[in-house]
Structure formats: structure tokens, C-alpha cells
DOMIFI-788446 format. One line per 2 residues: number of its first residue (from 0); their letters; for each residue x, y, z of C-alpha. Coordinates in nm, 2 decimals, decimal comma, padded with zeros to 4 digits. Layout:
NUM	A	X/Y/Z | ... $
//
This chain:
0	XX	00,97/-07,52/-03,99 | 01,03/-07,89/-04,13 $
2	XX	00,99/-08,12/-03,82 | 01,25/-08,35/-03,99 $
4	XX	01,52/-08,07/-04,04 | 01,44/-07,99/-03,67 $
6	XX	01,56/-08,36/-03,61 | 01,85/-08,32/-03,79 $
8	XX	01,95/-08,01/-03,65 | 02,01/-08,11/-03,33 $
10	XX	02,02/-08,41/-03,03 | 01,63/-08,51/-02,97 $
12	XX	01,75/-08,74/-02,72 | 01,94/-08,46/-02,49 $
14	XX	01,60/-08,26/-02,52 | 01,41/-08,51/-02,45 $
16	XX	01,65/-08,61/-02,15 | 01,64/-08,25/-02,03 $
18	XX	01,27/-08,20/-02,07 | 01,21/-08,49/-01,82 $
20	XX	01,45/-08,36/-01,58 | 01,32/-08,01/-01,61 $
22	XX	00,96/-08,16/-01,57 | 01,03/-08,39/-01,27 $
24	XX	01,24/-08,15/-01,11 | 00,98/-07,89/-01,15 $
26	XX	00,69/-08,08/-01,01 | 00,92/-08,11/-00,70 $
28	XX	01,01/-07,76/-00,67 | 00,63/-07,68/-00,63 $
30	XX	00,56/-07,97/-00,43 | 00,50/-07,77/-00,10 $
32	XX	00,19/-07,55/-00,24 | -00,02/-07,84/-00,23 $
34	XX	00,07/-08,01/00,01 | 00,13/-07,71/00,27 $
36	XX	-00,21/-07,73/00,36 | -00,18/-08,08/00,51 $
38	XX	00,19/-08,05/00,65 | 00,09/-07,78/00,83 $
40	XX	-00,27/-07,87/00,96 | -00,15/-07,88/01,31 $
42	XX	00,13/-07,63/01,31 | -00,03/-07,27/01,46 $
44	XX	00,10/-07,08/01,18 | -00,08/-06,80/01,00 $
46	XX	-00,19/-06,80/00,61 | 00,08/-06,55/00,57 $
48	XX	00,33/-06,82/00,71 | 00,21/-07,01/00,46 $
50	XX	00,24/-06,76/00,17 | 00,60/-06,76/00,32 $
52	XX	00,70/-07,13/00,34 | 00,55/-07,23/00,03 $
54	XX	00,80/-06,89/-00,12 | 01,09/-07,06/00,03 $
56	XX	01,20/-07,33/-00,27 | 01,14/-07,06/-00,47 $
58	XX	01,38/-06,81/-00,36 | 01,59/-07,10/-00,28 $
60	XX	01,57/-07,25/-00,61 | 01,67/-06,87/-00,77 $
62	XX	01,97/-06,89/-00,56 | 02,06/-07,22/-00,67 $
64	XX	02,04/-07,16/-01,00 | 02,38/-06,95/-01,04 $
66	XX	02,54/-07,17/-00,86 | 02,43/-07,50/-01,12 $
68	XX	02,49/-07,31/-01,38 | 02,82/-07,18/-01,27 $
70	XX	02,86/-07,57/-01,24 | 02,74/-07,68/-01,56 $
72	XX	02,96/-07,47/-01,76 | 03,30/-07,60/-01,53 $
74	XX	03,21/-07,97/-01,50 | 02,96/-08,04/-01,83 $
76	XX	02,54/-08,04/-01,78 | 02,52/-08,36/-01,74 $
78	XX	02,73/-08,46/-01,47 | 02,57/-08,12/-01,26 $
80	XX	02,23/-08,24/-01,34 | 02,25/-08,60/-01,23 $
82	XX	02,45/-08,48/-00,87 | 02,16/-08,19/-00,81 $
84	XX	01,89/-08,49/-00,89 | 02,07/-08,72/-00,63 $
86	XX	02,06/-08,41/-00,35 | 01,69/-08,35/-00,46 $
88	XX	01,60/-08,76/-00,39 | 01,81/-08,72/-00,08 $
90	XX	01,60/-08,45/00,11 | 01,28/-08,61/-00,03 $
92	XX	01,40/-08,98/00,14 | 01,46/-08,81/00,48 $
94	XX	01,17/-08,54/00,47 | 00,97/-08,89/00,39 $
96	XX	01,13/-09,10/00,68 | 01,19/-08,88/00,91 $
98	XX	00,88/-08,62/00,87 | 00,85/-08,26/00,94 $
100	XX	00,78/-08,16/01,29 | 00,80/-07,78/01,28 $
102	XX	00,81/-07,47/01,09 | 01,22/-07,47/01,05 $
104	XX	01,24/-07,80/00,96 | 00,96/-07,75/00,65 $
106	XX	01,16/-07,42/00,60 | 01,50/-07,63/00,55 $
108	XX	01,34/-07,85/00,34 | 01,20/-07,63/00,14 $
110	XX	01,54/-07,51/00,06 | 01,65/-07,84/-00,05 $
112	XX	01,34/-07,85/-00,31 | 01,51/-07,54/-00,46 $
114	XX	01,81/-07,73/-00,62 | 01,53/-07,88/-00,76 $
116	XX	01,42/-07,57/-00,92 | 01,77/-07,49/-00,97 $
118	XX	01,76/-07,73/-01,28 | 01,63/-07,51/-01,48 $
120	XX	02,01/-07,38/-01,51 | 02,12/-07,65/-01,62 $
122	XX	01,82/-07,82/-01,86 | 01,80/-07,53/-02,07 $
124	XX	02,14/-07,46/-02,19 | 02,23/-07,82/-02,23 $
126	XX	01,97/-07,84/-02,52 | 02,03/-07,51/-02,67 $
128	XX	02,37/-07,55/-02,71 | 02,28/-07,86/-02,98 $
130	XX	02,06/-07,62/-03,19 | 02,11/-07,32/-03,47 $
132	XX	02,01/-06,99/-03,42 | 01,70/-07,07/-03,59 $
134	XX	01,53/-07,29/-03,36 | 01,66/-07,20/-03,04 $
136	XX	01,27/-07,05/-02,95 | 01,09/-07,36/-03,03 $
138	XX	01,42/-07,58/-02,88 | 01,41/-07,40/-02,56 $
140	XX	00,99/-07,32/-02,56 | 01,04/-07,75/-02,54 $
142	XX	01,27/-07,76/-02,27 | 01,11/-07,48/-02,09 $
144	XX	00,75/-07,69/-02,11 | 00,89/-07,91/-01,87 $
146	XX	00,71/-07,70/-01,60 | 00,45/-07,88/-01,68 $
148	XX	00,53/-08,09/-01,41 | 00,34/-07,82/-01,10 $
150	XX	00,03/-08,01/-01,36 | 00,12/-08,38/-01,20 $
152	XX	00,21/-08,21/-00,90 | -00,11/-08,03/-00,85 $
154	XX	-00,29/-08,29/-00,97 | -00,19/-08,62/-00,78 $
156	XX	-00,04/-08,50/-00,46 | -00,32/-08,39/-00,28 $
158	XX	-00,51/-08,71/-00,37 | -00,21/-08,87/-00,27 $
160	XX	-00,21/-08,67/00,10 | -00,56/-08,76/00,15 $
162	XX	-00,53/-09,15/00,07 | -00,20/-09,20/00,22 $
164	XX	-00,07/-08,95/00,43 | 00,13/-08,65/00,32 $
166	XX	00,48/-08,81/00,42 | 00,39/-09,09/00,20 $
168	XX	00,32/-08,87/-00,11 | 00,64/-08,74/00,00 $
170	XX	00,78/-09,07/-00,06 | 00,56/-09,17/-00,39 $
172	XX	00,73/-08,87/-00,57 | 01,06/-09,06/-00,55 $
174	XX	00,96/-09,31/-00,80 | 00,90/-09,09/-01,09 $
176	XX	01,25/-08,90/-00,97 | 01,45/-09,22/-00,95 $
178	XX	01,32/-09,35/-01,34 | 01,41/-08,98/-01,50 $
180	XX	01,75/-09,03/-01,28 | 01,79/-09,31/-01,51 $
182	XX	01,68/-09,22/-01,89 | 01,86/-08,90/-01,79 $
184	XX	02,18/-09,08/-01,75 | 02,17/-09,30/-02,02 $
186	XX	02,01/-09,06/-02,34 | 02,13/-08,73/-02,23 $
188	XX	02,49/-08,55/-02,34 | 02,65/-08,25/-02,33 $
190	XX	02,69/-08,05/-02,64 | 03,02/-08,09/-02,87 $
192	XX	03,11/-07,73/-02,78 | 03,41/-07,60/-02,55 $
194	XX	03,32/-07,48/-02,26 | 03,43/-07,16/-02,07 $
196	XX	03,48/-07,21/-01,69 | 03,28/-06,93/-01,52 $
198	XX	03,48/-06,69/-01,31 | 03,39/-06,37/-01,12 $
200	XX	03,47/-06,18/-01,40 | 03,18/-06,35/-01,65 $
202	XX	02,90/-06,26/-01,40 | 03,08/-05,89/-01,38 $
204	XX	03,12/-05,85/-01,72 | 02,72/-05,99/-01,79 $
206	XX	02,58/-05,79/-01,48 | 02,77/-05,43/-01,60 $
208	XX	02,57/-05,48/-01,94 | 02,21/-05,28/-01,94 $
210	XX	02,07/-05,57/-02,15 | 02,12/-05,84/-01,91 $
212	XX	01,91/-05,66/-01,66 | 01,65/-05,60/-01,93 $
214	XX	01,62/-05,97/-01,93 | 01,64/-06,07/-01,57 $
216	XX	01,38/-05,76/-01,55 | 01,10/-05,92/-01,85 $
218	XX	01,20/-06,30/-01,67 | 01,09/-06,19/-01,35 $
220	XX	00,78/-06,10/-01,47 | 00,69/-06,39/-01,70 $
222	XX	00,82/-06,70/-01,54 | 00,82/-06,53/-01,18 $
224	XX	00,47/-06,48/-01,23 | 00,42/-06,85/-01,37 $
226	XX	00,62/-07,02/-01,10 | 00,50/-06,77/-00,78 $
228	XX	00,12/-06,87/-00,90 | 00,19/-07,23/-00,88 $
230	XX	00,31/-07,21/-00,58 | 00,03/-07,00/-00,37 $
232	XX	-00,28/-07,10/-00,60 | -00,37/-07,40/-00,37 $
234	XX	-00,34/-07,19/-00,07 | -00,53/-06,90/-00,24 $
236	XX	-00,82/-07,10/-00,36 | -00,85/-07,28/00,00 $
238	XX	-00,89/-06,93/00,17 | -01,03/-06,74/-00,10 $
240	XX	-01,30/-07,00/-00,21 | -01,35/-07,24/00,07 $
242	XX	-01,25/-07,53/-00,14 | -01,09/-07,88/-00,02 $
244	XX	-00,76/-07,94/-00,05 | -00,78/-08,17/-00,34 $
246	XX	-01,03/-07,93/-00,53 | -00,78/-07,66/-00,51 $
248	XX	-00,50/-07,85/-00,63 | -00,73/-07,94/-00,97 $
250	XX	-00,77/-07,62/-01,00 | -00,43/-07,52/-00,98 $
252	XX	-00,34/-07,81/-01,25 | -00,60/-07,68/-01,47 $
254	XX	-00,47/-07,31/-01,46 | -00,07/-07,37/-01,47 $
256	XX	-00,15/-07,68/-01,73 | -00,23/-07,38/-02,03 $
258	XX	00,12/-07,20/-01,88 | 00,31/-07,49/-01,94 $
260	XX	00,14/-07,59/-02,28 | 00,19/-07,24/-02,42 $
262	XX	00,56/-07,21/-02,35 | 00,67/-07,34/-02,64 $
264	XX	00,41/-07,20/-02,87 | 00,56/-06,85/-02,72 $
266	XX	00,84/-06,95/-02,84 | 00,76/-07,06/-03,19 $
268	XX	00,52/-06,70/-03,22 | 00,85/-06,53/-03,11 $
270	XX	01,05/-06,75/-03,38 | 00,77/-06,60/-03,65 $
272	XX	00,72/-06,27/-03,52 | 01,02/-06,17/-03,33 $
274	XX	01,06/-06,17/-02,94 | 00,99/-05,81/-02,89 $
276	XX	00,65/-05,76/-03,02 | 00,54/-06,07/-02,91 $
278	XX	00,63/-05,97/-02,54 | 00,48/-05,64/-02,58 $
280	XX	00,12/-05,78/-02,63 | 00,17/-06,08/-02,39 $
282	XX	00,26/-05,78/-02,12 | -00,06/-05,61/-02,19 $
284	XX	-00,23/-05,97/-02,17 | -00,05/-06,00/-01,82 $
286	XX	-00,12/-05,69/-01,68 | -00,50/-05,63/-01,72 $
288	XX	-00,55/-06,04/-01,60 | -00,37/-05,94/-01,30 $
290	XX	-00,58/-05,63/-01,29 | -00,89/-05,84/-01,28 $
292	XX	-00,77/-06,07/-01,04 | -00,73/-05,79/-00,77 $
294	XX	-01,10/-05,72/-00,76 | -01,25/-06,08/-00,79 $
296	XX	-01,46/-06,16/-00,48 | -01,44/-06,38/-00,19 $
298	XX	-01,64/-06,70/-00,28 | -01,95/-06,78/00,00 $
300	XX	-01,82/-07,00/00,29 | -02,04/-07,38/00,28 $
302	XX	-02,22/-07,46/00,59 | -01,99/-07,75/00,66 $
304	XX	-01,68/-07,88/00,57 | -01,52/-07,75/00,23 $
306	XX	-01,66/-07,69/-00,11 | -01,56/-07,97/-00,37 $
308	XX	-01,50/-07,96/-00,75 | -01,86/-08,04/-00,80 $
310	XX	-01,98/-07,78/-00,57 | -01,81/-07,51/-00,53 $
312	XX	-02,00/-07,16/-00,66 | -02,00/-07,03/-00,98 $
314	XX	-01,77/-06,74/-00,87 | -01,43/-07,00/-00,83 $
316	XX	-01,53/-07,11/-01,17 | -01,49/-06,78/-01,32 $
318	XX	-01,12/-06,72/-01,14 | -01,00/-07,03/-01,28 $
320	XX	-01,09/-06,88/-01,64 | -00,92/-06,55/-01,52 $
322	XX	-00,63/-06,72/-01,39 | -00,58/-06,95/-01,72 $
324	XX	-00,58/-06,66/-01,96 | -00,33/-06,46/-01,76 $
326	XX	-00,09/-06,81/-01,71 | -00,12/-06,87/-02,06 $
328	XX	00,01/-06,52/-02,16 | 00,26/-06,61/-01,89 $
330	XX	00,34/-06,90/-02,00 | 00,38/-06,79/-02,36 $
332	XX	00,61/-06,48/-02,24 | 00,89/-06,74/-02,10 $
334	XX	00,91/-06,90/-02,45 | 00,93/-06,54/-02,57 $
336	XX	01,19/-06,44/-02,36 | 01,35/-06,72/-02,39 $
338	XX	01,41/-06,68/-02,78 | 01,55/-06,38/-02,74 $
340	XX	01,83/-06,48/-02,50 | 02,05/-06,74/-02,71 $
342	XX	02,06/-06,45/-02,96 | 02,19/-06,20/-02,74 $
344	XX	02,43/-06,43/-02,51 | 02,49/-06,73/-02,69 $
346	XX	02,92/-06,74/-02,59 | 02,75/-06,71/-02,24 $
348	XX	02,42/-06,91/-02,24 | 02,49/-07,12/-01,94 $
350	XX	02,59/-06,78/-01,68 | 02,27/-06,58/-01,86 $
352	XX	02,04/-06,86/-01,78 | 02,19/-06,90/-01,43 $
354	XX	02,13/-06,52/-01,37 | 01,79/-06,51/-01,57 $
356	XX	01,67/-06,80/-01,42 | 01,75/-06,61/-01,03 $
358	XX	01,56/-06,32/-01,14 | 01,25/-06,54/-01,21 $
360	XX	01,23/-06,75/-00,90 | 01,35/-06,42/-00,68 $
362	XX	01,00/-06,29/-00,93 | 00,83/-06,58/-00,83 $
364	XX	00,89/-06,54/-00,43 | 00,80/-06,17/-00,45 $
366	XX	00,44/-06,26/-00,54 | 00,38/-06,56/-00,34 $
368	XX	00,54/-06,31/-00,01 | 00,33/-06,01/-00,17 $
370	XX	00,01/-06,18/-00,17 | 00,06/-06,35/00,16 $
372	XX	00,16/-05,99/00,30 | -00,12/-05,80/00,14 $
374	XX	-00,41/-06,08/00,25 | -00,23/-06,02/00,63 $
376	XX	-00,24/-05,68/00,63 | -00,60/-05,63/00,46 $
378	XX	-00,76/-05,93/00,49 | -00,75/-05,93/00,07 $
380	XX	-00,54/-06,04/-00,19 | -00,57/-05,71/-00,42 $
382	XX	-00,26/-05,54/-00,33 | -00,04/-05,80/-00,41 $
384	XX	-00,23/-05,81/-00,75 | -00,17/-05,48/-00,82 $
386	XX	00,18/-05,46/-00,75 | 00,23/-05,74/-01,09 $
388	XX	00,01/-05,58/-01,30 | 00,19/-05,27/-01,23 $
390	XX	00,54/-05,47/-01,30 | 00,37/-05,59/-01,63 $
392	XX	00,32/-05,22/-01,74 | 00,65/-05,16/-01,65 $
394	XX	00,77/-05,45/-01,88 | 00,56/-05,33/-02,13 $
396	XX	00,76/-04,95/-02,12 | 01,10/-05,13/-02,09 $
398	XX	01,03/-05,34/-02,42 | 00,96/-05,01/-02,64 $
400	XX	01,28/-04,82/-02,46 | 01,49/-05,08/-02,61 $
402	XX	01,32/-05,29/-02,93 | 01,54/-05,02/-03,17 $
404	XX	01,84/-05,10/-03,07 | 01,81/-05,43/-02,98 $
406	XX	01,67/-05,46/-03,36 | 01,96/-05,27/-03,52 $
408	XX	02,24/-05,37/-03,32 | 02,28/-05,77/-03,20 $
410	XX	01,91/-05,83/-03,37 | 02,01/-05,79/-03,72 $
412	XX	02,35/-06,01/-03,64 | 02,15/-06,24/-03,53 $
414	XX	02,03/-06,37/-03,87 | 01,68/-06,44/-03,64 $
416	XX	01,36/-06,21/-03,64 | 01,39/-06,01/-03,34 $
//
């Protein structure tokens, strides 16, 4: 690939545009994983509470994400993507002025942050629908690396909570919101393409076809995966290694940085070496890190206080590791996936992403819920482990059920390596 027929191909400036909304939009999504922790430091609530409310934007955000893409394809991208920023900076303002005295109102909240997450609906599409068949796995492996943003997230909101007070983080996040608000408005457009107003009938006509579900399926696993791990990864390094609160959110960074990174070289692998194979071996990847995970031990407790990035034992060092290589093939599978979609569904791009996207976050909240349920119910976090791996396998079976048909059928229409 010549990066200056990639140029030509296409609108940089709308995929720049949506990778900055994607990103920002992202980091807010996630937002409550690091700073649960400190919101709720005098709320009597359980850890599996946690698990729960820090699961809430995500299932929200799957919920959303039909609706703004539903929206998209009626009204154009753009104009949905600047109204479900304004909503976003909205709840952020009044969670920030106002403050969030109990469990409910953290809960409603968090449902606000999933129009947030919701944007994924709406980034995506708007940049593929610029590119050829060619480049739509680098194209939306770019737009897709805008979850790069849990990375900031992770990284300065703790630090934030600790130096200012978690309402004030709240409030600092509205400044890089408020300047993507604005580049977004001004560089991004919707594609010169006609668009279909979604009706009942498109999501019946999508959801009554076996391949759709194949995707929703492998997107559960990848970016559900991705996105349920950067939401309970501060919570399950606080209780599983005794770390602080800013510690775990570095560590978080540093594992769901390589996730975001490698999206788009998922994509681009899939681009050379089709979609298929390259799932099959990221769902092996998948599976046997999760496998590992599930019988990692509980790090040793300090005598006082909590363990910091300079001390903590040898033992969280080696889960980060564990953790990275799994969120990399993670990562990498959403670019995969991702470049086998357009290919299939290009007519309906916008609805597929909508109903692809749900499956992830609805992927996402099953993990954060299941490791929260599993920790309350046996005091550890291997059941919940398990129970992905096991999905992964299962991913793994579904790929080699279909690859020969999908190859001979819409593959070889495709004019793309499948």
C-alpha cells in the first residue's frame, strides 16, 4: 500500500475528525473504571457493585449504539455525532457540579457515558464510507484505534482524583471534549453517498441472516473483551494486587495502550492475509491468555497502605505482561473483524456497525459482571476467566464452520482477500 494513493483515496480529514471523536469519546466511556475507586470510597458497596457500576456505560453504550447509528444513516454522521458529543459534555458538567451522592445517581450517570461509547456507531461508518474496498481494514483499524483514549483515561484521571478531587477530574475531561467538539465540526463530512433511512425492516432483514450473527458473535469476543478489560482492570489490580489507585490505572494504560496500537495493524494483517485466518490464530492467542489469567495468584497484601508502581511484587509485573499479550491479540482481532464487515455489508454499513458494535459492549459488560460475580461468589477471579477463554474457543470453531463459504460466496465478490 502507497501511503499517497491512501491519501487520494479517500477524506484524511473526516478520519482524522472521526478518530478524535472516537478517541475522546472513548476515554469517557471508560472513565468510571478509574475513577470508581474514589467515587465510591465512602459508599458501602461491595467489589461486585463495583464490577457492576463500572459495566453500566458499557451495556449502556451497546444500547446506544443502534440507536446512533440508526440516526446517522437518517440524519448524516456528522450532525448525530456532534448532538451525542453535546449530551456526553452535558452529563459530564452536571455529574461535575452537582456530584454523585449515591449508587443510582453514579448508575444514571454511567448511562449517560454510554452515548459516549455509542460513537463508535457513528465514527466508523462515516470514514468507511470515503474508502475503496481495498483499504477499508487499514481505514477502519485507524478509526477503530481511537480507543486509545481508556490510555489517557487510565493514565491521567487517577492522578487527576488524587490532586484535585474526583469531581474536578470530572470537570478537567471537558476541556479535551469541548476542543474535538470543535475540529470535529469544522474538518469532518459525511460521505458523497445516498443514504438509506433505517427502518424496522433493515435490522429484520440483517438479524434473519446467519452471517450477521457470526459477526456480532467474533465482535463480542474481540472488542467485548478489549473494552470489558478496560473497564474492570483498575478495580481488578486494586483488589487482586493491593496496588494504589494511581498505580492501577498505569497499569491499565500500559495493558489496553498495545490493544489500541494493534488495531489497526489487525486490520492491515487482515488486508494481507485475509480476515479469516487472521482471526483464527488471534482466537487461539485470546483464549490460552485468558486461560493463564484464571490461575495467576493473588499478589501479597503491604503492611500499610497500598503498593505503588515502584513497589509492588514481582507477581503484578508478570499479569501486566499476561494481560498485554492477550489485549494486543484483542486488539488486533477488532481490526480483523472489522475488515471483514464493509465487505460483507457495505449497502448497510451504518445498521451492521450499530448492531456489531451492541454485541461488543453487551461482550464487554458480560465480562466486567462475570468477573465481579465470580470474585463474589469464590473469592477469585478464575471463573469469570474461564468463561472468555471458553467463548474464544468457540470463536475459533465458528470461524472454520464458515471461512468456505464466506471465501466462495461474498469473499470472492469482494475483489479483497478474505
Amino acid at each position: 500500500m502507497k501511503l499517497q494513493d491512501f491519501r487520494k483515496a479517500g477524506h484524511w480529514p473526516t478520519l482524522l475528525a472521526a478518530f478524535l471523536y472516537f478517541d475522546f469519546s472513548f476515554m469517557v466511556w471508560v472513565t468510571l473504571g478509574p475513577l470508581v475507586v474514589y467515587i465510591t470510597r465512602d459508599l458501602p458497596i461491595s467489589l461486585d457493585e463495583k464490577f457492576t457500576i463500572v459495566a453500566t456505560p458499557v451495556l449502556a453504550g451497546a444500547v446506544f449504539r443502534i440507536l446512533l447509528g440508526s440516526l446517522a444513516d437518517h440524519f448524516g454522521a456528522k450532525r448525530t455525532g456532534l448532538c451525542a458529543q453535546l449530551v456526553v459534555m452535558s452529563a459530564i458538567t452536571v455529574a461535575w457540579l452537582v456530584g454523585l451522592p449515591s449508587v443510582i445517581a453514579i448508575q444514571i450517570f454511567g448511562v449517560a457515558l454510554g452515548v459516549a461509547g455509542a460513537s463508535f456507531a457513528v465514527a466508523l461508518p462515516q470514514a468507511s464510507r470515503w474508502y475503496p474496498p481495498q483499504y477499508q481494514g487499514i481505514v477502519m483499524g485507524i478509526a477503530g484505534a481511537g480507543n486509545i483514549g481508556v490510555v489517557i483515561d487510565s493514565l491521567t484521571v487517577p492522578w487527576l482524583a488524587e490532586t484535585l478531587g474526583w469531581r474536578n477530574a470530572l470537570g478537567c475531561l471537558l476541556i479535551p471534549l469541548g476542543i474535538t467538539f470543535a475540529i470535529y465540526a469544522l474538518l469532518a463530512k459525511d460521505a458523497p453517498v445516498a443514504r438509506k433511512p433505517v427502518t424496522f425492516e433493515n435490522y429484520k432483514a440483517l438479524l434473519s441472516d446467519p452471517d450477521s450473527w457470526w459477526f456480532m458473535f467474533f465482535y463480542s469476543i474481540t472488542f467485548g473483551g478489549f473494552v470489558g478489560l478496560a473497564n474492570a482492570l483498575p478495580l481488578y489490580f486494586t483488589a487482586q494486587y493491593h496496588v494504589s489507585g494511581i498505580a492501577a490505572g498505569m497499569m491499565a494504560a500500559l495493558v489496553v495502550l498495545f490493544g489500541s496500537c494493534f488495531r489497526p495493524v489487525g486490520g492491515f494483517v487482515a488486508d494481507r492475509i485475509g480476515g479469516i485466518r487472521t482471526l483464527q490464530i488471534l482466537f487461539v492467542v485470546v483464549s490460552l491468555a485468558y486461560l493463564a489469567m484464571a490461575f495467576m495468584p493473588e499478589g501479597p497484601a503491604p503492611l500499610q497502605g497500598d503498593w505503588t508502581l515502584a513497589t509492588m511484587p514481582g507477581i503484578a509485573w508478570s499479569s501486566v505482561l499476561l494481560f498485554c499479550a492477550g489485549v494486543l491479540a484483542l486488539g488486533m482481532g477488532n481490526g480483523a473483524v472489522f475488515q471483514l464487515i464493509p465487505q460483507r455489508f457495505r449497502a448497510e454499513i451504518g445498521v451492521m456497525t450499530g448492531l456489531v458494535g451492541c454485541a461488543g459492549g453487551v461482550g464487554g459488560f458480560f465480562l466486567a459482571k462475570t468477573l465481579g460475580t465470580s470474585h463474589a461468589l469464590t473469592g477469585l477471579f478464575t471463573d469469570g476467566f474461564l468463561a472468555f477463554a471458553g467463548l474464544a474457543l468457540l470463536g475459533f470453531g465458528g470461524l472454520i464452520s464458515v471461512k468456505k463459504r464466506w471465501r466462495t460466496t461474498w469473499g470472492a465478490a469482494s475483489g479483497a482477500t478474505i
